[in-house]
C-alpha positions as CSV (number, residue, x, y, z in Angstrom):
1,X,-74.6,-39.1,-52.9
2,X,-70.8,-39.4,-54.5
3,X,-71.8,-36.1,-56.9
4,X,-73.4,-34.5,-54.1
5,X,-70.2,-34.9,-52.2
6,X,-67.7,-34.2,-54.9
7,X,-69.5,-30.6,-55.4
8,X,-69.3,-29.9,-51.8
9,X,-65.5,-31.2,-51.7
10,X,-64.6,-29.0,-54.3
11,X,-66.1,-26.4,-53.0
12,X,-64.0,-27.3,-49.4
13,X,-61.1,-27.6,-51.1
14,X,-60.8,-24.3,-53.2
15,X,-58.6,-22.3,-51.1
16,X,-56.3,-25.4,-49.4
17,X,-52.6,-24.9,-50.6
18,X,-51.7,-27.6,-53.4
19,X,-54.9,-29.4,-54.1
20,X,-56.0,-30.7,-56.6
21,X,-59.2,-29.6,-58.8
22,X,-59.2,-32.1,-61.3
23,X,-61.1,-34.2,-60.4
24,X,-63.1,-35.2,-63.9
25,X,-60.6,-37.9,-65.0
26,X,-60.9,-41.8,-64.1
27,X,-57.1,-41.7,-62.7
28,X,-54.3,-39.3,-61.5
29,X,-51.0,-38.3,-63.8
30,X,-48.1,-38.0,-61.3
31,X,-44.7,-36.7,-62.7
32,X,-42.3,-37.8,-60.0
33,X,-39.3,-34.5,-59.9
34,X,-36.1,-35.1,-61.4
35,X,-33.8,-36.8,-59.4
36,X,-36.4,-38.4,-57.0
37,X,-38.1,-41.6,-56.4
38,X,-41.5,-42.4,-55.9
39,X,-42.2,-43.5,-52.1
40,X,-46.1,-45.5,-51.8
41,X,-47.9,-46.5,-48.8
42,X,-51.4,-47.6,-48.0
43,X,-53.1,-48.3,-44.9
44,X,-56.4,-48.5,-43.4
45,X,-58.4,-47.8,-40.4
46,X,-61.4,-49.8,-39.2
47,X,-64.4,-48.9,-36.9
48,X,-63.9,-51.2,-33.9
49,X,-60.4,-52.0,-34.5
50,X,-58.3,-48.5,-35.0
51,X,-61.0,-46.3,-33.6
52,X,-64.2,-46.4,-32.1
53,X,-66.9,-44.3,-33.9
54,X,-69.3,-44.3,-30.8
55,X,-66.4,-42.3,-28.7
56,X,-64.2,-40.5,-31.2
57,X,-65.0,-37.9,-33.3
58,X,-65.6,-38.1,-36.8
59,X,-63.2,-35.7,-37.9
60,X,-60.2,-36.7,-35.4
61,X,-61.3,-40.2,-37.2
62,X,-60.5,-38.9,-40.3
63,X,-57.2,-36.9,-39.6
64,X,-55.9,-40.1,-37.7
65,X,-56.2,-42.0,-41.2
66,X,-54.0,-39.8,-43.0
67,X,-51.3,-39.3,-40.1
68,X,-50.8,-43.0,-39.8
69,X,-50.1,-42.9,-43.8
70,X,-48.2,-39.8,-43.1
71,X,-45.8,-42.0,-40.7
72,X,-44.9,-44.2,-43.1
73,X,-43.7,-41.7,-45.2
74,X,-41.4,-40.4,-42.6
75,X,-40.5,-44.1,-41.7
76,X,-39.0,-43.8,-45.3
77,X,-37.5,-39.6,-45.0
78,X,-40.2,-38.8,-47.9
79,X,-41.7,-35.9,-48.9
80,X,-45.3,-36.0,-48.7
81,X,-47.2,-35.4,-52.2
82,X,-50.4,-36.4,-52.9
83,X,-53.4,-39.0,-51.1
84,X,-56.0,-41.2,-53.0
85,X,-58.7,-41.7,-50.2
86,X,-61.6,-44.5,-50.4
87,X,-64.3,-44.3,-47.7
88,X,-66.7,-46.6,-46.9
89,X,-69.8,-45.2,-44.5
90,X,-72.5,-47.8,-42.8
91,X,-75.9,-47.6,-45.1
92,X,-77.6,-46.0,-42.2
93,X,-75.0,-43.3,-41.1
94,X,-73.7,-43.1,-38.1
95,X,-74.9,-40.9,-34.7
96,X,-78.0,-40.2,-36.6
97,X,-76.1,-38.5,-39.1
98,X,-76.6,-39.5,-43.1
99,X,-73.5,-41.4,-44.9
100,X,-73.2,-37.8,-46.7
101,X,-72.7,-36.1,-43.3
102,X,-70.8,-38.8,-42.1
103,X,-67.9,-38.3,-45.1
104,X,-68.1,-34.7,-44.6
105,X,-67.0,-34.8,-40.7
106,X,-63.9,-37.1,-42.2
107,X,-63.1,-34.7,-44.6
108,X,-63.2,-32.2,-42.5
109,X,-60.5,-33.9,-40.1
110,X,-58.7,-34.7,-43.0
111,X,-58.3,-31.3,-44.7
112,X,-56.4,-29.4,-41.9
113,X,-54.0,-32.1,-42.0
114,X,-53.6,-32.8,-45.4
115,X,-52.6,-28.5,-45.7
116,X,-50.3,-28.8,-42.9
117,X,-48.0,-31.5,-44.5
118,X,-48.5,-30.2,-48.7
119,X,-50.7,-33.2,-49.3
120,X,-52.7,-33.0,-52.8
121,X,-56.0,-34.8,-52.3
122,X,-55.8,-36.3,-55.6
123,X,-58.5,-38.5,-55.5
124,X,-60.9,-41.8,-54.2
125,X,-64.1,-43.4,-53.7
126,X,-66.9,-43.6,-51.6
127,X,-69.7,-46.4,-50.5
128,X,-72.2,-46.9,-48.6
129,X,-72.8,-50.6,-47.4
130,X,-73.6,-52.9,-44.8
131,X,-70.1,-52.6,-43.6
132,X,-68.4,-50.4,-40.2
133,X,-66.9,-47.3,-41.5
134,X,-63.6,-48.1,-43.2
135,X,-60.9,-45.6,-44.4
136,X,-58.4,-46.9,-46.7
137,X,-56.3,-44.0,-48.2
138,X,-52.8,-44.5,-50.5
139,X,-49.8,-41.5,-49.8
140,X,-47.5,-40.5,-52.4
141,X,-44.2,-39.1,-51.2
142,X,-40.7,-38.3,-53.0
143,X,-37.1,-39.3,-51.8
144,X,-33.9,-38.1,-53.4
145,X,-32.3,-41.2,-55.7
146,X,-31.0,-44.1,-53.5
147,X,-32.0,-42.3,-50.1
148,X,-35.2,-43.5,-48.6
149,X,-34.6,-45.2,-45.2
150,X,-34.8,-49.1,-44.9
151,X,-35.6,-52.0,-42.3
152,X,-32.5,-53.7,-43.8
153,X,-29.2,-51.4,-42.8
154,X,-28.6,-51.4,-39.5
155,X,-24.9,-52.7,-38.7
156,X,-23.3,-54.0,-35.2
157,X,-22.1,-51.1,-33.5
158,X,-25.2,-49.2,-34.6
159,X,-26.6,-46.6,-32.2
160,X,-30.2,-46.8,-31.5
161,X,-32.4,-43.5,-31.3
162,X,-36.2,-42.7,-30.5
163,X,-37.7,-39.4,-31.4
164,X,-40.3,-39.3,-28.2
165,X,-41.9,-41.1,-25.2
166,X,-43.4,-44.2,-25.6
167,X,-46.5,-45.9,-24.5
168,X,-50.1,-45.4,-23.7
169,X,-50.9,-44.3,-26.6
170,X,-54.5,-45.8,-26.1
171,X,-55.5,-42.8,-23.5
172,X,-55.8,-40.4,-26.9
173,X,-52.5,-40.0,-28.3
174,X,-52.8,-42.6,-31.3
175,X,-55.6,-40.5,-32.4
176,X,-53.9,-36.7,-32.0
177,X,-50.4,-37.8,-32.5
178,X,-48.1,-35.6,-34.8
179,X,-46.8,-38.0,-37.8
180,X,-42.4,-36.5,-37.3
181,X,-42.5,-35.6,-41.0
182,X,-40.6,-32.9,-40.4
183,X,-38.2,-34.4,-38.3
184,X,-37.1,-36.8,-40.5
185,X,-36.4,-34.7,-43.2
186,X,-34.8,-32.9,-41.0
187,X,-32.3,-35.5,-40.1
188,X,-32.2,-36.9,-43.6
189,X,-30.7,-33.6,-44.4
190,X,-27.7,-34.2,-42.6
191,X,-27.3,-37.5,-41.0
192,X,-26.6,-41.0,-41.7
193,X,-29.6,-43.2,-41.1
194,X,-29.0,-47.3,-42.0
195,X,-32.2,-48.4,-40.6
196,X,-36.0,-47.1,-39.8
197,X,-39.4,-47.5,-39.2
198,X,-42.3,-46.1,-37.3
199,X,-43.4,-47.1,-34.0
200,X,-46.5,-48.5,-34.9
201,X,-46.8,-51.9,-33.1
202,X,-44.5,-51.4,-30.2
203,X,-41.0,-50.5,-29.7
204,X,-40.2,-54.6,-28.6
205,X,-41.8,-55.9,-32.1
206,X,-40.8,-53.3,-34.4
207,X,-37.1,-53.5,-33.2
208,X,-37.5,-57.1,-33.6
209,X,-37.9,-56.4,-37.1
210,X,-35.5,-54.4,-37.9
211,X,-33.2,-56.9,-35.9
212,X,-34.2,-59.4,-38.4
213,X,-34.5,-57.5,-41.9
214,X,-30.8,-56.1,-41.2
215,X,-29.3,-59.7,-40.0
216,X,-28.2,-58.1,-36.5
217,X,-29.4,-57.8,-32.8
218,X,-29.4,-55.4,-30.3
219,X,-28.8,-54.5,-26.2
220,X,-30.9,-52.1,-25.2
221,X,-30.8,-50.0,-21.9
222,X,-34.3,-50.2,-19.9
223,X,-33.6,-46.8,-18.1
224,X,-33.0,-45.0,-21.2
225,X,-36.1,-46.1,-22.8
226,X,-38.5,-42.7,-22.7
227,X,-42.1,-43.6,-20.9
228,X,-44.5,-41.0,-21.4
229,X,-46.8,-39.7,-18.7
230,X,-49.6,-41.7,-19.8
231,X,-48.2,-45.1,-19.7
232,X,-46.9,-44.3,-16.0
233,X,-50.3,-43.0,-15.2
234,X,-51.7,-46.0,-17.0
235,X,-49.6,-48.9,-14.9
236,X,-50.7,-47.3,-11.4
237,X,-54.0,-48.9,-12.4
238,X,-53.6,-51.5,-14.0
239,X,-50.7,-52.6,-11.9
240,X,-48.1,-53.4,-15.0
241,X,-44.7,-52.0,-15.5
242,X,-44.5,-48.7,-17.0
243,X,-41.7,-49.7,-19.7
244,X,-43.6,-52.7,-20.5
245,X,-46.6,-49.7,-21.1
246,X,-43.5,-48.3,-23.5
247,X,-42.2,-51.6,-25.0
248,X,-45.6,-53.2,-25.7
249,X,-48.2,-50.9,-26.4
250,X,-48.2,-49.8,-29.5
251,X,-49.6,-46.8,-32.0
252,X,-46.7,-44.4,-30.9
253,X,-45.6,-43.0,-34.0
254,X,-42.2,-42.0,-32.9
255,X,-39.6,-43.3,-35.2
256,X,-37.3,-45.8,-34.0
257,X,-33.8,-44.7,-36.4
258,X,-30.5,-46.8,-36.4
259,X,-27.1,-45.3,-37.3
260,X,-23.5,-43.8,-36.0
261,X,-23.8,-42.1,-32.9
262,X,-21.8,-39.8,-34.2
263,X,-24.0,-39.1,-36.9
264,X,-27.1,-38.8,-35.0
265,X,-25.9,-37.9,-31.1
266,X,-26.2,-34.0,-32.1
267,X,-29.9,-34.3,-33.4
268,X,-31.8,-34.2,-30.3
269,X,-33.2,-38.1,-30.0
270,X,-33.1,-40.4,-27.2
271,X,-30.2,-42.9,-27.5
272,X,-31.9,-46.4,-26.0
273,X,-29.3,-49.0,-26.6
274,X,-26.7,-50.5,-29.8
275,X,-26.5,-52.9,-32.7
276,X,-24.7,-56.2,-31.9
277,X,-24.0,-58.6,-33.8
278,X,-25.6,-61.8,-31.8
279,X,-29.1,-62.4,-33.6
280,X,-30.5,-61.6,-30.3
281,X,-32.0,-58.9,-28.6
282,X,-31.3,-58.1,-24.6
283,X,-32.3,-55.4,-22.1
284,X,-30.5,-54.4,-19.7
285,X,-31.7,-53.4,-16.3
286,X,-28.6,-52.5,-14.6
287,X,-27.2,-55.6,-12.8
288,X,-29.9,-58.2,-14.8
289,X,-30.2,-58.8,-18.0
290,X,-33.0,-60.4,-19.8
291,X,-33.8,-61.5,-23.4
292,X,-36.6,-59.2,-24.8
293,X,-39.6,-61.0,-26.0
294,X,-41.4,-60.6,-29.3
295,X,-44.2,-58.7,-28.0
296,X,-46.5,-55.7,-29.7
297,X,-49.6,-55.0,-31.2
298,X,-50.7,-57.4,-34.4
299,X,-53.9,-57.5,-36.4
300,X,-55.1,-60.8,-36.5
């Protein structure tokens, strides 16, 4: 199957910008450019857990693998590169289709993505087993010396930005999202960022740590905080708060970025709230004010 499927993804490949078609070696050569540093990242999605291969498509499957690598690059402000991608397929397929197929339709939700962002398949694996279908895929990405973003900078006094509405992300968006590559180089390019990462497991827990990696804590302004249209739709019937929807849900992939408001005021982001140096974090909901619990998405 694996040679079968390296002749067709060669063939796939042959016109896709920045690919590479070397693919007879055991291992890739990467040449980092001068003056940068190497950024890594690996994650991976699971059948039942990140996706559900009975309702989502194989190939909006695939691209959501690489975007959520793709975020963590931009968590960071680097440059995309090159992927390594291992797939493992269920020994009997999946839909009726053969494990072949079934890597095909990835790839094929891979591929678009991959071009959009200048990403260099630069190798994997694949496997059949006894096993629900599991994507694990490692991004390569390039920062100038010294420059990649950090959990670890934020200082009291700090402004605190999002890039986009939060919440609901379970209604379709955490499989179609748009990782903001491109909006934090952008920023990168001219602003001063001491502390980021991507919305991944809620806005609440992933402040939380940046809170704790930078030694700070923060006040943050409930009516400020952007709720997308889902997670108001979303709380009408299921009868929660819509910023709870934003705080708690999870799988946004907006960046949460921490810096002079000065800095990043004229860059289009939502300011939600500040640095402070108490070791706590608060929201603020007008006259009452309430400590902010510890409260997000984690794989257990």
């Amino acid at each position: 199957m694996e040679l079968e499927f390296l002749d067709w993804l060669r063939s796939r490949l042959s016109d896709a910008t920045g690919v590479a078609q070397n693919w007879q070696n055991d291992a890739a050569v990467l040449t980092p450019p001068a003056g940068k540093q190497l950024v890594v990242t690996t994650d991976a999605v699971v059948d039942g857990t990140h996706f559900k291969s009975a309702g989502h498509s194989l190939e909006l499957i695939g691209r959501k693998a690489l975007a959520v690598n793709l975020s963590d690059l931009a968590a960071m402000a680097a440059e995309p590169s090159s992927a390594f991608i291992s797939i493992v397929v269920p020994r009997d397929g999946i839909g009726g289709l053969a494990p072949i197929d079934v890597i095909r339709r990835v790839y094929e939700g891979i591929i678009p993505l991959a071009d959009e962002f200048g990403v260099t398949i630069a190798g994997g694996d694949t496997n059949v087993a006894d096993a629900p279908l599991t994507i694990a895929m490692t991004l390569i990405g390039y920062v100038d010396h010294d420059r990649a973003w950090r959990r670890d900078g934020a200082k009291a006094g700090d402004a605190i930005y999002v890039t986009g509405p939060l919440g609901g992300s379970i209604d379709g968006h955490h499989m179609t999202f748009v990782p903001r590559v491109r909006e934090a180089l952008a920023i990168a390019k001219s602003c001063q960022v001491n502390a980021a990462m991507d919305i991944s497991d809620g806005l609440s827990l992933d402040l939380w740590r940046i809170c704790e990696a930078s030694g700070v804590g923060a006040e943050l302004d409930a009516g400020a905080i952007p709720i997308s249209e889902v997670a108001r739709r979303l709380a009408k019937r299921d009868n929660r708060e819509p910023l709870e929807h934003s705080l708690n849900d999870g799988e946004d992939f907006e960046l949460l970025l921490v810096g002079p408001s000065e800095s990043l005021d004229p860059m289009n982001l939502t300011p939600i709230g500040r640095c402070v140096a108490e070791r706590s974090i608060t929201i603020n909901h007008g006259e009452r004010r309430e400590e902010l619990p510890k409260r997000g998405f984690e794989h257990r």
